[in-house]
C-alpha positions in Angstrom: -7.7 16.5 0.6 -6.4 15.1 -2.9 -3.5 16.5 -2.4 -2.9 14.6 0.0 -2.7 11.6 -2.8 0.5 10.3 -4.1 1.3 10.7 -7.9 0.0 6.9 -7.7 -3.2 6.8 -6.9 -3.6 3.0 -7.1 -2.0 0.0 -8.8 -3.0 -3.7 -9.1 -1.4 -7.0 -11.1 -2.4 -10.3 -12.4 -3.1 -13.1 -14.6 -6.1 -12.9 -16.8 -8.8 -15.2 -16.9 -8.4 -18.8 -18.2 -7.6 -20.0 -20.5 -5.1 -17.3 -21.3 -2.0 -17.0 -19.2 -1.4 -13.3 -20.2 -0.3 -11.0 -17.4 -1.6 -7.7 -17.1 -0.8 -4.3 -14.9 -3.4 -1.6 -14.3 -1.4 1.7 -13.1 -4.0 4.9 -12.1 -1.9 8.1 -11.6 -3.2 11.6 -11.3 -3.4 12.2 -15.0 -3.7 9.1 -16.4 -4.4 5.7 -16.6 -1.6 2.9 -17.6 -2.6 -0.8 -19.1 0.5 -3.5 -19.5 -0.2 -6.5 -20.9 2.3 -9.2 -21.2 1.6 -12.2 -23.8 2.4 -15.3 -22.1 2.5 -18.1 -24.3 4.8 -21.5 -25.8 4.4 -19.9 -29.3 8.0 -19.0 -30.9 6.1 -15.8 -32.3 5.1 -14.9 -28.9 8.8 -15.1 -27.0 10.9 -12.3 -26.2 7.9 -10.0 -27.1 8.0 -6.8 -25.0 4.8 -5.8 -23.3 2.1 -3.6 -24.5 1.9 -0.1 -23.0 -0.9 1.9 -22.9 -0.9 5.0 -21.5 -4.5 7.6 -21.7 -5.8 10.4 -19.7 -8.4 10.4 -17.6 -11.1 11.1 -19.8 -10.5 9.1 -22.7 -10.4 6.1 -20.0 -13.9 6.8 -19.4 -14.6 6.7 -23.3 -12.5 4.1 -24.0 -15.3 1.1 -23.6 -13.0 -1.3 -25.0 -10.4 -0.7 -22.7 -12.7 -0.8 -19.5 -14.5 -4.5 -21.0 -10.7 -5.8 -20.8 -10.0 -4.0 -17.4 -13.6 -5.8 -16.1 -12.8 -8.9 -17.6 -9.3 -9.6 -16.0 -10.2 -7.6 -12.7 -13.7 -7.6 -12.2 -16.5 -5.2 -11.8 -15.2 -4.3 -8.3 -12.0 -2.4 -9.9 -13.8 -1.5 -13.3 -15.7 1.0 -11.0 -13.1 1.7 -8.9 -11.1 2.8 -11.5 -14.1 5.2 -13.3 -14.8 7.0 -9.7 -10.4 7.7 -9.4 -10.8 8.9 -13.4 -13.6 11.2 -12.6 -11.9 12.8 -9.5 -14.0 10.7 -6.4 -11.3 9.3 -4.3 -12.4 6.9 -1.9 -9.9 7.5 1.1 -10.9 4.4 2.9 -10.0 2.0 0.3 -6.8 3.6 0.2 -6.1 2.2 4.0 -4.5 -1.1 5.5 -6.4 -3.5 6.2 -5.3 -3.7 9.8 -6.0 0.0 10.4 -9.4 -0.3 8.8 -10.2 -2.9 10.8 -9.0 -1.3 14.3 -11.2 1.6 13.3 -14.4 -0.6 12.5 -13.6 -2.6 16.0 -15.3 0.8 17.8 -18.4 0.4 15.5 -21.7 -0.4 17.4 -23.4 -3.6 16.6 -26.0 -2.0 14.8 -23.7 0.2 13.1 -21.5 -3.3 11.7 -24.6 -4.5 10.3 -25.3 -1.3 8.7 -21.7 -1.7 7.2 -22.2 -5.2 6.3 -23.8 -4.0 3.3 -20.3 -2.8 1.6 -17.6 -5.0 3.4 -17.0 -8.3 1.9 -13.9 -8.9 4.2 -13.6 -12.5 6.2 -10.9 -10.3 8.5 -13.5 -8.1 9.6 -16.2 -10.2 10.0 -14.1 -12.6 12.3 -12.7 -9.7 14.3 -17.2 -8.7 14.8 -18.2 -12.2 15.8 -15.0 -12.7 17.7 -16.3 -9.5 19.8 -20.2 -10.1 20.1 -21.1 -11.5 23.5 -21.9 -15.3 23.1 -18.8 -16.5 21.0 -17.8 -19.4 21.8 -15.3 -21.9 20.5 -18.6 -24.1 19.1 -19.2 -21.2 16.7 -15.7 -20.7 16.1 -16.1 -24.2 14.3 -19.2 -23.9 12.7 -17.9 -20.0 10.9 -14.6 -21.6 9.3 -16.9 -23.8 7.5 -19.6 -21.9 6.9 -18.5 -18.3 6.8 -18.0 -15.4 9.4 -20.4 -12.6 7.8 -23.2 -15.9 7.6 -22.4 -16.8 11.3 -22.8 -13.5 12.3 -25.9 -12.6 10.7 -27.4 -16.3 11.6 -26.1 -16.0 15.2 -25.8 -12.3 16.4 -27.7 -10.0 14.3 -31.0 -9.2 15.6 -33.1 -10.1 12.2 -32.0 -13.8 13.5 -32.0 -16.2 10.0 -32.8 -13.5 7.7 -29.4 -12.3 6.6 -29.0 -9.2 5.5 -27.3 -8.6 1.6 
């Protein structure tokens, strides 16, 4: 099934954390894994300089603990790992999805089994598109979940533990 993979395998940008404006680029291919970093700053010393590029394989990635605290620190834990499990050959083929096709596939998920899930989605989408389809919606909780949250509406509202949501 990897072959089924692209030469990228997955790709993500952004700003680091404040108070740096630096931009970075994390690039996962097959072989390797590819850190930019461009310095963003007022400094004369700083203009016009080109972007670091940092190219290592797979393994050294996973030695490279350095590297990885930088990764973590600008992405987050969430991609840190993601990242290790691509480096060390576990391809998660439903991260790799839309959005919209993940959630037309969750949509045929008994209620028991979106709970179940609840454990590893984190996504407001998917959440609205469950309590949207539990019997009892109404336009009262529709209200009350864009303040307070989908995922905590659904577990306060539709899940059969009642107030004791589920993490």
């Amino acid at each position: 099934m990897a072959s089924l993979l692209g030469e990228e395998l997955f790709q993500i940008s952004g700003q680091g954390p404040p108070p740096q404006k630096d931009f970075f680029q994390l690039v996962i291919t097959k072989n390797e894994v590819i850190w930019r970093e461009w310095k963003i700053s007022l400094q004369l010393d700083c203009r016009g300089a080109p972007p670091k590029d940092m190219s290592t394989p797979h393994q050294d990635f996973l030695q490279h603990k350095m590297l990885q605290h930088q990764l973590g620190a600008v992405f987050g834990r969430r991609i840190l790992e993601y990242t290790k499990s691509l480096c060390q050959g576990k391809f998660d083929y439903l991260e790799r999805l839309p959005d919209d096709m993940m959630l037309h596939i969750m949509s045929y998920l008994q209620l028991k089994d979106t709970a179940h899930l609840a454990q590893l989605c984190n996504s407001e989408k998917f959440w609205e598109q469950t309590v949207r389809n539990c019997a009892g919606f109404t336009s009262d909780i529709e209200i009350i979940a864009n303040v307070m949250g989908w995922r905590e509406i659904f577990f306060k509202f539709f899940h059969p533990s009642g107030s004791k949501e589920q993490k």
